[in-house]
C-alpha positions in Angstrom: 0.0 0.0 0.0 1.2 3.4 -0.8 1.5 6.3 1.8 0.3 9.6 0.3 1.8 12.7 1.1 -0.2 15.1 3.8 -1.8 17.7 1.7 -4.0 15.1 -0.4 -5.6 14.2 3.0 -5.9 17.8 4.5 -7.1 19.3 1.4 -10.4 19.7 -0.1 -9.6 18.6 -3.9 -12.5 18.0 -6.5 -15.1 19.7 -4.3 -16.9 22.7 -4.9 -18.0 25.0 -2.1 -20.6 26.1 -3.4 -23.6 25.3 -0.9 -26.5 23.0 -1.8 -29.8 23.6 -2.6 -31.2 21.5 1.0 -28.1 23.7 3.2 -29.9 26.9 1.3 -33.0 26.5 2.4 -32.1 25.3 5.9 -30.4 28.5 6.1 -33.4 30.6 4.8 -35.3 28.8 7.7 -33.4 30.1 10.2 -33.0 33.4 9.0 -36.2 33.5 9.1 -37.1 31.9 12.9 -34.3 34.6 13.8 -36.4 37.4 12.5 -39.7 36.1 13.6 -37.9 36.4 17.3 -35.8 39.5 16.8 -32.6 38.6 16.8 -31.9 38.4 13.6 -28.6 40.5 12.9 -30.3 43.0 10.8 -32.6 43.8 13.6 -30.2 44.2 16.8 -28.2 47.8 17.3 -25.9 48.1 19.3 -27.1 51.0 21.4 -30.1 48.2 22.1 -31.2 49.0 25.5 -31.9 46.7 28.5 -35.6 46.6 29.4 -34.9 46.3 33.1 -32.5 49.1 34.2 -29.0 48.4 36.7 -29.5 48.8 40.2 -27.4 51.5 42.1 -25.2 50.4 44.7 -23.8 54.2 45.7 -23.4 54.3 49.2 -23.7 58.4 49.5 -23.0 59.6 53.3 -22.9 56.1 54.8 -19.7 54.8 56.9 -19.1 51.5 56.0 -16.9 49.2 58.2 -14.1 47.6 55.5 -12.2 50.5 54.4 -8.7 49.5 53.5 -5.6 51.3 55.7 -1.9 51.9 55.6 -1.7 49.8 52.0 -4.1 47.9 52.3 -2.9 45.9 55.4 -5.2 47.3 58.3 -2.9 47.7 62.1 -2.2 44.4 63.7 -1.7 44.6 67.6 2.2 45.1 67.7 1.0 48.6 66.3 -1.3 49.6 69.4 1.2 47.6 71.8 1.8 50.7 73.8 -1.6 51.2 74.9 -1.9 47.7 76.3 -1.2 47.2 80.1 2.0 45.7 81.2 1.3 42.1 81.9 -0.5 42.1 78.9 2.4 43.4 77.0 4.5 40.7 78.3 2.0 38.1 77.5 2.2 39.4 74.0 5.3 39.4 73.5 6.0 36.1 75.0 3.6 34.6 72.5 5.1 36.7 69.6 8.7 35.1 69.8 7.3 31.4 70.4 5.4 32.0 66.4 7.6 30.0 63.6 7.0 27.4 61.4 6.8 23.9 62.8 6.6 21.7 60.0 8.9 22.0 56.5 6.9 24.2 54.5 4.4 24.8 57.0 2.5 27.9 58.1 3.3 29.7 61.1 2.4 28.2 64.6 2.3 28.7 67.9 5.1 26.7 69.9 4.1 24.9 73.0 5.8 25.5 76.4 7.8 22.0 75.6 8.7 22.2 71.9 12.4 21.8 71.1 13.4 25.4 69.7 16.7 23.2 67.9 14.6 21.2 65.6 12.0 23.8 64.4 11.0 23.6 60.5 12.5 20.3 60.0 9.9 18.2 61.4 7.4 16.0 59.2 3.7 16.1 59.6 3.8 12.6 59.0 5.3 11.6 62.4 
């Protein structure tokens, strides 16, 4: 058997492209249902207005509770540490240097009273 080469199967050859008479008037049908509907292309602007208008979400005069500050990061509690009292300031920042990550690749945690500070971050979740 003989291999052809690739454009005799890619290619249209011998065929004309012209449309036949049953794809005509399938196509005449349509047009047709389109325009009985309205949405025929003829018939649809662009400047085609919706029948049932957008809804207005202004919020004119009203304080609303999630505005976005220094950056878009709003202020932690290290930023208002000063105005804490002062065992509550040492509790704070007892529990601030005990954060790191437990695990390899793991978020940050909370170390227990009787977590090895050597081996942090090369643990396995696994066990």
């Amino acid at each position: 058997m003989q291999l052809m080469k690739p454009y005799f199967t890619t290619t249209k050859t011998g065929r004309s492209t012209k449309p036949s008479a049953k794809q005509e008037q399938a196509k005449a049908e349509h047009e047709a249902w389109l325009r009985k509907h309205g949405v025929h292309r003829e018939q649809l602007t662009k400047a085609k207005q919706h029948k049932v208008a957008m809804p207005s979400y202004k919020t004119d005069g009203v304080q609303l509770s999630n505005t976005i500050v220094d950056g878009g990061r709003a202020k932690g509690i290290m930023a208002n540490l000063h105005k804490e009292s002062a065992a509550t300031r040492a509790a704070i920042l007892e529990k601030a240097s005990r954060v790191a990550p437990l695990y390899n690749k793991g978020g940050l945690q909370l170390l227990g009273k009787n977590e090895d500070l050597t081996k942090i971050g090369s643990l396995s979740r696994r066990g």
